[in-house]
N, C-alpha and C positions, 0 to 999 in steps of 0.2 A: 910874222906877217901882220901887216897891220890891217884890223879890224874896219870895214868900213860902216857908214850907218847904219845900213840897211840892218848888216849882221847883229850891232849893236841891239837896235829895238825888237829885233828876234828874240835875242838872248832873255830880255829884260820881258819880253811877254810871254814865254817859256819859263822862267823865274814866278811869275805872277799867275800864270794858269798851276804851276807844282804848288803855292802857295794856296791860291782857292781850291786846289784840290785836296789839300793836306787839313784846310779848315772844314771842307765838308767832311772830311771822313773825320774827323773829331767830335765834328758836332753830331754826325749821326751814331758816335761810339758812345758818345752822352749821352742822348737821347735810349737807341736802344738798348744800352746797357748800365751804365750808370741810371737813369732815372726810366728804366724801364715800366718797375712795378708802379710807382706811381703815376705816371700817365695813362699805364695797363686800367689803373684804380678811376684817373677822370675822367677816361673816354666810356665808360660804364657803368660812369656816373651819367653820360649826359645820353648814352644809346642805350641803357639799361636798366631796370627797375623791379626790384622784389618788392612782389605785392601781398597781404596774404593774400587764403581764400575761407573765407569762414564757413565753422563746420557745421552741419545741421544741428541744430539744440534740439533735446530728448524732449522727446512725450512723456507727458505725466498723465498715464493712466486711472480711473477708480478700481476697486476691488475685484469687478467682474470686468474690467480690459474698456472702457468704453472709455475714450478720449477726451480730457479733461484740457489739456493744454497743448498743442501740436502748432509747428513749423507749418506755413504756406509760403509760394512765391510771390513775391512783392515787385513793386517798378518804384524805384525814385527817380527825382526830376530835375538835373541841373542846366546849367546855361555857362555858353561863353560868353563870357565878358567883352574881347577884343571883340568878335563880331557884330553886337549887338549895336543897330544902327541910332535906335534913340529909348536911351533908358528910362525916360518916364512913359511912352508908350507901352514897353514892357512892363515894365511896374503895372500899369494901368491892368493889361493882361492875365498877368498871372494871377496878382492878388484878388478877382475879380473870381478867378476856377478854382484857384486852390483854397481859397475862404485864407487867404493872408493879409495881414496889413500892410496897404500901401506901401506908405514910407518906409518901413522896412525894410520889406524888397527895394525898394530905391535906390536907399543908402548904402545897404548890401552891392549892387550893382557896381553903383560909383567909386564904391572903395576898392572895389575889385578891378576896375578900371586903371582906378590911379597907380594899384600897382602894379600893373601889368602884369595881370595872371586870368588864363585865361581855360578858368573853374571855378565854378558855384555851384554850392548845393542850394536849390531852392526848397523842396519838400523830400524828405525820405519814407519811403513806402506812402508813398499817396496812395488813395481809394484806385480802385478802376474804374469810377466814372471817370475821375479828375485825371487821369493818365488819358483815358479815350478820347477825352474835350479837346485837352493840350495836343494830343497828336494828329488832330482835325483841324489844326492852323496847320500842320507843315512847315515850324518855322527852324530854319537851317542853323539856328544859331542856341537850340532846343535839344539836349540829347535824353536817354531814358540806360537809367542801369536796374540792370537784374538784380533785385536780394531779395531776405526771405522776412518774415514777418511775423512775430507770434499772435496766435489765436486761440480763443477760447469760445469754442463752439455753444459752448449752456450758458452765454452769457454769465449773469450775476451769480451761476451756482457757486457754491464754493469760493468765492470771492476772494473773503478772507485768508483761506487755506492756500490757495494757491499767488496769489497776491499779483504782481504783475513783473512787466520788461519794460526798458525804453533806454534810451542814448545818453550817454555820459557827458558828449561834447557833442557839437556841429561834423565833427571832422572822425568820431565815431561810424564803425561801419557794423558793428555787433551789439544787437541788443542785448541785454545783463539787467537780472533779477532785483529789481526797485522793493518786491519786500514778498512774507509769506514766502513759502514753498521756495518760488525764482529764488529769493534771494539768500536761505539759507544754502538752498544746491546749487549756485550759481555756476561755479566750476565745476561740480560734473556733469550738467546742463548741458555746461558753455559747449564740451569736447574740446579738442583741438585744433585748432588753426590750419589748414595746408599754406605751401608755399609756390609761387609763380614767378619764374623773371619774363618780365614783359623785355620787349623791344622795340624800340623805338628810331624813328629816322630823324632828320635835322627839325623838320618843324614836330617833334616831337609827337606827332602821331605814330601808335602803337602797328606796329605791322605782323610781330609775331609772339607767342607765348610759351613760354615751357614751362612744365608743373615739377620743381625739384620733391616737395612734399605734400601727399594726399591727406585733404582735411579729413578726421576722425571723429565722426557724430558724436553726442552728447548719447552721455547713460540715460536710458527709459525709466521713469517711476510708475512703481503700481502701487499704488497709495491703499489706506485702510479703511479710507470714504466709500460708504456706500451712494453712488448716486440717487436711488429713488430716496432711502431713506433723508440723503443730503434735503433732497428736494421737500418732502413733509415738514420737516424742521424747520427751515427756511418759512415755509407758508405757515406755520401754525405761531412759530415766532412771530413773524411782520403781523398778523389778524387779533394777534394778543396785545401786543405794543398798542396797534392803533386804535383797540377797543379801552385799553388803560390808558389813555396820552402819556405814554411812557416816552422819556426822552429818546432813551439808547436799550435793546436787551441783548444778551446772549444765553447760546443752549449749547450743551456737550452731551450727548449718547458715546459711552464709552461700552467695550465689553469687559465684566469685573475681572476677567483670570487673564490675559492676554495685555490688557490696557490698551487696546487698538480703537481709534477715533472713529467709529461709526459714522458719526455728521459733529461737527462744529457750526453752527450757525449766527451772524450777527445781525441786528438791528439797529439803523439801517445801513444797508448794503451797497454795491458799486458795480460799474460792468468794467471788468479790463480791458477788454477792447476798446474802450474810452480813456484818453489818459487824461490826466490831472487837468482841470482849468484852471485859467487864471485867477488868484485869487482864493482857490479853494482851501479850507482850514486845514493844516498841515497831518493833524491827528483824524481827518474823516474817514481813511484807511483803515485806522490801526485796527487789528482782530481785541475787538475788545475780553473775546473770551479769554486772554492768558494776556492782554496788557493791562487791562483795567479791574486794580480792587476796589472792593465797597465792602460796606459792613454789612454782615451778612445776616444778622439779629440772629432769628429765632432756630434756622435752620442749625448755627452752632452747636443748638444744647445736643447735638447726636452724640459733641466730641465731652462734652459733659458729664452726661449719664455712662458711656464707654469711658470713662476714665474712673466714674465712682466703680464699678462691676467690676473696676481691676484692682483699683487700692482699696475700696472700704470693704463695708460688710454690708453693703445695703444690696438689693435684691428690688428686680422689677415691682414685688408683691410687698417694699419696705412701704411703710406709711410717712410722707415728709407734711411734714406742719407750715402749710402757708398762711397763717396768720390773719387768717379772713379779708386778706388782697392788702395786709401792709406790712414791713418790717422796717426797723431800722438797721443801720450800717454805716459805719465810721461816719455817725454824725447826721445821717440824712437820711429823710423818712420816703421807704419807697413804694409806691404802689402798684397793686398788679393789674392787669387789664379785666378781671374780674374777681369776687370774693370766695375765693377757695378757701376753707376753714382745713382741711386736712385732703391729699390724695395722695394714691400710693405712686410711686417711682413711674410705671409705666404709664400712667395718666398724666403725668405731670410733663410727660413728654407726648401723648397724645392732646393734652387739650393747651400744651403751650404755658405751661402757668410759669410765668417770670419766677415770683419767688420761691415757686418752686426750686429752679434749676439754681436760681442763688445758693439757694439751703445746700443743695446736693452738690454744690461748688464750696463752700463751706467746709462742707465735709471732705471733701477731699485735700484742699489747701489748696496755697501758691505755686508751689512748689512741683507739687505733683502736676498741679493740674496746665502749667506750662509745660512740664516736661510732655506733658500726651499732645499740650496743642502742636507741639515740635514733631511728636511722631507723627503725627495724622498729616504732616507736609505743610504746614503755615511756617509761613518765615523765610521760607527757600524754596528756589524755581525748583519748577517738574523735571526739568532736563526736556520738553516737549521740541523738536523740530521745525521751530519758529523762532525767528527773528523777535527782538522787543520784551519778550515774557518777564515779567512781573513777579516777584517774590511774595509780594503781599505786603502788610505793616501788620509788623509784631514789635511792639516795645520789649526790651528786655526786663527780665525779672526786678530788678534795681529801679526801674524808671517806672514802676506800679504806683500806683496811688492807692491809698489805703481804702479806697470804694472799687477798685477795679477788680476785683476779684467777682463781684456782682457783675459789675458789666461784662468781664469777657464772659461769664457765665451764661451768657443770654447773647453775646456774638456784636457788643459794640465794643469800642476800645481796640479793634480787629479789621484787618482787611483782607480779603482772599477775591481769589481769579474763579472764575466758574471753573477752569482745568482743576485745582485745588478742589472746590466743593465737590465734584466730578471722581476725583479718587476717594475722594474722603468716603461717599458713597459704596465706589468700590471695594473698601477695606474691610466694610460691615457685609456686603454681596460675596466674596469672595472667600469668606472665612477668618479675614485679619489679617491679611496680608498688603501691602503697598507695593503697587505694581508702578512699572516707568510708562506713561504715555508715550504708544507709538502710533506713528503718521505713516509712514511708507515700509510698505508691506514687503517690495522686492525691488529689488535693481538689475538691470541689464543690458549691456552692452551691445551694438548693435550687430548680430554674428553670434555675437558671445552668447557666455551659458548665465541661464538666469539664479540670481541668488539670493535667497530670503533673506531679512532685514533679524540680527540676532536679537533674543530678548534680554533683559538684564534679570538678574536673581532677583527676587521680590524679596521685602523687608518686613518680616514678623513686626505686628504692632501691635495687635491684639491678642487674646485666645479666642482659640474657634470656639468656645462656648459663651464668651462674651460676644462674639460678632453673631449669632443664634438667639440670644436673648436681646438685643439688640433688632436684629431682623423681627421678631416676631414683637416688639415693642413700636417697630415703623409701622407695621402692618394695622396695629391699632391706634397711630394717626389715622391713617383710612379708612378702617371700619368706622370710628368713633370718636374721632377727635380734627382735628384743622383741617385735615387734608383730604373730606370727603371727595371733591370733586375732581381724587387722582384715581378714583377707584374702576378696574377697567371691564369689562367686558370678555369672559372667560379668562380670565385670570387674576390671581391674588397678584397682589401690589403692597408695597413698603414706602412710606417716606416722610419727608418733616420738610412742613411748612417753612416762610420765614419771611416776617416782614418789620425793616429796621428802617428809622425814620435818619433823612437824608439833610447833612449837617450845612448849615450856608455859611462857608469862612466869612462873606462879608457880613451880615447882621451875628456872626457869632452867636449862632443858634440852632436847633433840631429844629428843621420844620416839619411840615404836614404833605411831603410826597415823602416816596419810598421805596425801598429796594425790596423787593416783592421776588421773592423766593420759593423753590421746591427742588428739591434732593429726594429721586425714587427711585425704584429698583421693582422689577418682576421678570419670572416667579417669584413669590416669598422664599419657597423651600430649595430652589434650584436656582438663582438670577441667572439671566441673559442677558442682562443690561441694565445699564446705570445710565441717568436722566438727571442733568444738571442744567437748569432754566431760571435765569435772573433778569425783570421788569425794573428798568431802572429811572426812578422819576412817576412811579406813579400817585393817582391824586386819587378822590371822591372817597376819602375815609375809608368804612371798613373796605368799599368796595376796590379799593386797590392794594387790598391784603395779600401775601401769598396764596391763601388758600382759596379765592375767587377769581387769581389773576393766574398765577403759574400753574396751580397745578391741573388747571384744562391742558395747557400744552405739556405737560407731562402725559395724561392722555390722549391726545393730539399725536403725541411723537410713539408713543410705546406701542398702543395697539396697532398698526399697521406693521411696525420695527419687527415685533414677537411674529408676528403673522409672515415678513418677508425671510424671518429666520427658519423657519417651519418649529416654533417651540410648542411642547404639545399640550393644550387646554387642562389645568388642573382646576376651574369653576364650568357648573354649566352655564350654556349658550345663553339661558333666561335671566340673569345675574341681573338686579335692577342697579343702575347706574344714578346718582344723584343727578339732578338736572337743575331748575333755577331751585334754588336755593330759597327755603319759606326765611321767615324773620326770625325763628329761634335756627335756624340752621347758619342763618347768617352771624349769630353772637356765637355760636358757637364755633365758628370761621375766626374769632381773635386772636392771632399771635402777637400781635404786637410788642416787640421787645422795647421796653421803656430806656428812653434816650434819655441823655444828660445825666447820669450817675456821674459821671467825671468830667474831665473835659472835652476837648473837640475829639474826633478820632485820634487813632493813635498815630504817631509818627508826621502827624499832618501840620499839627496848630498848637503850640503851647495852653495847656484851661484856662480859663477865663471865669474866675471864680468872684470877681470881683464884683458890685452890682450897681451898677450905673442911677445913681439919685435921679426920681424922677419929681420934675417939676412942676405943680400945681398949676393947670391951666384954665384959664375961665372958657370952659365950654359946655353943653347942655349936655344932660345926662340922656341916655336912649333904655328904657326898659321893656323889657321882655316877659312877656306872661306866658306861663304855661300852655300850651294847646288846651282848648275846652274839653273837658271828657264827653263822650257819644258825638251824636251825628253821625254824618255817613262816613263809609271810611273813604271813599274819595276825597272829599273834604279835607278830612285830616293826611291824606298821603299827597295833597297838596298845598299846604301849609309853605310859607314860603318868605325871604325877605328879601325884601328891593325888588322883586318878581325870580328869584329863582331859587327853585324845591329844595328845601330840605333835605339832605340824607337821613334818613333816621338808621345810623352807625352806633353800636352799642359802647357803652362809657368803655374811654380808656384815655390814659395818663399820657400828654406828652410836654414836657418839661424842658424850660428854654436854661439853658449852660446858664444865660444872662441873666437868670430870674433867681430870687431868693429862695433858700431852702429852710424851713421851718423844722423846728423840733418838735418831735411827736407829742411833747409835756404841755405844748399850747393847743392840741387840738381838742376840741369841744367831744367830749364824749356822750351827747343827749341820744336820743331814739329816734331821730326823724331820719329823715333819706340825706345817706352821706354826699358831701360836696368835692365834686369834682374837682382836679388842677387844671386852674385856666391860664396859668401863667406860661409865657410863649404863644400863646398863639395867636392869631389875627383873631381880627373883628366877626369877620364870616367863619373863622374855628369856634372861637365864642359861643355865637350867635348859633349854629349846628350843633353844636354840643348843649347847647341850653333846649333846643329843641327834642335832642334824643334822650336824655334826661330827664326832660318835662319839671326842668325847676326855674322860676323866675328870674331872670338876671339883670342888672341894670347897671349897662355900660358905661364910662366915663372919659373921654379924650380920644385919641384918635393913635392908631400904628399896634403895637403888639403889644398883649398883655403883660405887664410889669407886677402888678400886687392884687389880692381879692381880699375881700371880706364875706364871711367866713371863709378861715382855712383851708385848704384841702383835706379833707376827710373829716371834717367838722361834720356835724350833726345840723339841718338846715330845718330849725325850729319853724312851725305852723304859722304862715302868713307874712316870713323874712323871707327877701331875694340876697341873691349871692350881687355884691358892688365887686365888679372888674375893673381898676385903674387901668387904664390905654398909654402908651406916651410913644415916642420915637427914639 
């Protein structure tokens, strides 16, 4: 039968509808089966989105629960881009409430523009004024998210110890421990994350949310800080500093058996609730108490005399020969801060006598006597729960210099952390033993069950009969020797001065500020506590000694510390306390450990033993006469040059790296009143020192003492002035 058109173009559109029917069903066997998963994967990429949700970060407690560092809720502030009708309006706006820079914000805006994305973080946890301001425009192109924000209620307490948080990036949504405390527990702070898939429609507004995983708060610390006591420390440090123009100090109250940090305190201090400005010096953070060593001078000789009681035969009651305030030693004549003909062991540690502790370093050797600096914890960290910590500067045995066995003896050549002087203390309080500094006392989970913080074994260093002969040798620093004015009120007290003159790598010299020290401990017979306090940068001669500067805040910190301890009164209530300090109280306040036996500190600066020729310069000579004897004594207590006072600071030796050192075969051995070393020091060292001495001097050129005539420890024959060469 033959086919006519009509049939034809049937056939052939029946053909072509089997055909698009056969290509849809392929295509949708593609789709949902061959490339199922991944389109499953893009459409949920574009309607779907895990988010975390961050977990609350733990409290960090003090010892009695009182909240040192806690979680609040916070608002930040972004903006859409696409809606924003004119970006430097806005600009103009926000940086105006939120205290931002303009251009900033501007630029931020426009680039966000250009890329069409339309999110901006303007400010993360802003204030709640600047949130209330912002949301009193009502502008629709302005949103506000929920997060949370750390806080630290006591401001600057604790500072250091607990250190601070902040944001890693722009695009961070959890703050992380920046240093201290945060930053050593950061992770178990932080807790856990939860997780959230958002949902989303075509213009990408969220419409619903589901929580796959519940964030898991950070672990809680209950730290080993006592708040009030934190707080004493804190104030009696800053009032010490600012009466010494000390640059920087720090203080440690440890407890001797436990090694739990009572208070940690620095000078000067920070708030975290404030974070870093711009510009701010990178190191004004750091907890100087366990990052920053100094030489510790006089306070050393503890580790001195405890190491003679262990190797020699000498005994509190030996008699050591200091040489009526001079010895020599590999070559160089040294002098002591006064003229001690002979004193027994425990005097020589109550009243500070340099060549005392040389002698008694002597006697023990190199050998020995590194080995005890190692035990008593120089050379290596605490292990303390702090970011940063400092091992100290200890040269090794090998890289000694044949004078250095005097200088460690007396605490230069050396550097330690107050954490370091702080157990050293402990060692001698506790029996002899070296305990591990601990910071946080318990941990616990939020639910969970609370768990104390373990101790480590302690490390035999002494015998307990040398840390007893020891304790009752500190004890007579305080009765009678440097450290009068640690002595407390109902209670006996132990401790050793310490003040070491402060090295300047640029003039390559000791100068005249200092690291002004105390290391104490009460009860004597029972301690409760160990008191570690270092002024760092102070001036005005003796008056920025250890024993006028530190160890008031040693009593400052103890007596209320005992008292909030409930430790029980072994002196009566009537106990007289030394107060200002007359003028033989004050020389008898010298520790001064005499600087420049070798070279610059240890580990610091290669010595500098070399001595710079000085130049003949034509300029006038300036001389000094003795204060007239009588008159009044107002008169002579204002005595003065260029119009300001004199210190009258009792003689003592400080000796520039960069000055020549003279053999003891050229000095003048006549009868008159021994001459001072003026070499190193300025014009106004000089000039102070010629006044407290009351010997004539007459100055020559101008910058720091280079050479004198007569000697140092010359005889200064009837109607001669000592000539000081000056140069630069």
């Amino acid at each position: 039968m033959l086919e006519t058109q009509p049939t034809k173009r049937l056939r052939w559109l029946l053909w072509s509808m089997l055909a698009w029917t056969l290509t849809i069903v392929v295509r949708l066997m593609w789709l949902q089966v061959v490339k199922h998963d991944e389109l499953v994967r893009l459409a949920q990429q574009q309607q779907q989105k895990t988010v975390e949700i961050p977990a609350a970060r733990g409290t960090i407690f003090d010892r009695a629960g009182q909240p040192l560092a806690k979680t609040l809720p916070a608002e930040s502030i972004v903006v859409n881009p696409l809606k924003i009708p004119d970006p430097g309006m806005a600009a103009d706006l926000l940086s105006r409430i939120l205290d931002l820079d303009r251009r900033t914000v501007l630029n931020k805006i426009v680039a966000a523009k250009l890329r069409k994305s339309g999110f901006l973080w303007v400010k993360r946890k802003a204030t709640s004024d600047e949130v209330v301001r912002v949301k009193s425009l009502k502008l629709d192109w302005v949103e506000f998210r929920a997060e949370t924000r750390r806080a630290y209620p006591h401001g600057r307490l604790a500072a250091h110890v607990l250190g601070s948080t902040g944001m890693v990036n722009q695009e961070d949504t959890v703050e992380h421990g920046s240093a201290g405390l945060e930053l050593s527990f950061d992770e178990e702070l932080s807790g856990r994350p939860g997780l959230a898939r958002v949902y989303k429609d075509v213009r990408q507004n969220a419409y619903d949310m589901q929580v796959t995983r519940s964030p898991e708060p950070g672990v809680n610390l209950t730290l080993t800080i006592d708040s009030n006591l934190q707080y004493d420390a804190e104030q009696a440090l800053e009032a010490a500093a600012i009466r010494a123009n000390a640059r920087t100090g720090s203080l440690v109250v440890l407890n001797p058996y436990t090694g739990d940090v009572l208070a940690m305190a620095n000078y000067p201090t920070f708030d975290p609730n404030v974070p870093p400005r711009h510009g701010e010096p990178l190191g004004s953070r750091a907890n100087l108490a366990v990052a920053t060593p100094f030489e510790p001078g006089s306070v050393f000789k503890v580790i001195t005399l405890a190491a003679a009681l262990e190797t020699t035969n000498l005994t509190p009651d030996t008699m050591i020969n200091c040489g009526n305030g001079i010895i020599k030693l590999a070559g160089r004549v040294i002098h002591d801060h006064d003229r001690y003909a002979a004193l027994s062991m425990a005097d020589v540690l109550a009243k500070s006598s340099n060549i005392g502790a040389i002698q008694v370093g002597l006697k023990v050797g190199e050998a020995k006597l590194y080995e005890y600096v190692r035990k008593f914890g120089f050379g290596r960290k605490t292990g303390i729960d702090l970011p940063g910590e400092s091992a100290g500067i200890l040269r090794r045995l090998r890289d000694w210099e044949p004078s250095s066995i005097g200088s460690v003896a007396m605490g230069h050549e050396i550097g330690a952390t107050s954490i370091q002087l702080a157990l050293v203390g402990a060692v001698v309080a506790n029996g002899g033993l070296m305990v591990k500094p601990r910071l946080v006392l318990k941990r616990q989970k939020t639910g969970g069950v609370e768990t104390i913080a373990p101790q480590e074994k302690p490390e035999r260093v002494i015998a307990p009969e040398t840390a007893i002969k020891m304790r009752q040798m500190m004890e007579g620093v305080v009765l009678r020797g440097t450290g009068k004015r640690a002595a407390l009120k109902g209670y006996t007290s132990g401790g050793k001065t310490g003040s070491a003159q402060i090295y300047d790598f640029k003039a390559r010299a000791y100068t005249h500020t200092y690291n002004a020290s105390f290391l104490g401990f009460a009860p004597v017979n029972n301690p409760q506590i160990v008191v570690a306090v270092t002024l760092v940068g102070t001036s005005g001669g003796s008056a920025g000694f250890g024993g006028p500067v530190a160890a008031p805040v040693f009593r400052a910190v103890a007596t209320p510390a005992l008292r909030m301890l409930d430790v029980p009164r072994d002196l009566p209530e009537t106990t007289t306390l030394l107060g200002s300090a007359s003028a033989s109280a004050r020389n008898s306040e010298n520790d001064l450990a005499i600087a420049g036996l070798g070279g610059a500190p240890a580990g610091t600066l290669e010595s500098a033993h070399a001595v710079t020729p000085v130049r003949e310069q034509a300029v006038s000579s300036v001389t000094i006469s003795p204060p007239v004897q009588g008159g009044s004594s107002a008169a002579r207590s204002r005595e003065s040059v260029n119009g300001s006072p004199l210190d009258r600071r009792p003689f003592f030796i400080a000796r520039s790296t960069a000055a020549p050192v003279m053999e003891a075969a050229v000095v003048s051995r006549g009868t008159g009143p021994r001459v001072p070393d003026f070499r190193g020091m300025t014009l106004r060292g000089v000039l102070e020192e010629s006044a407290a001495t009351r010997l004539p001097v007459e100055v020559i050129g101008s910058g720091m003492a280079r050479n004198q005539d007569p000697l140092p420890g010359s005889a200064l024959a009837p109607g001669m002035r000592v000539r000081v060469l000056l140069a630069r």
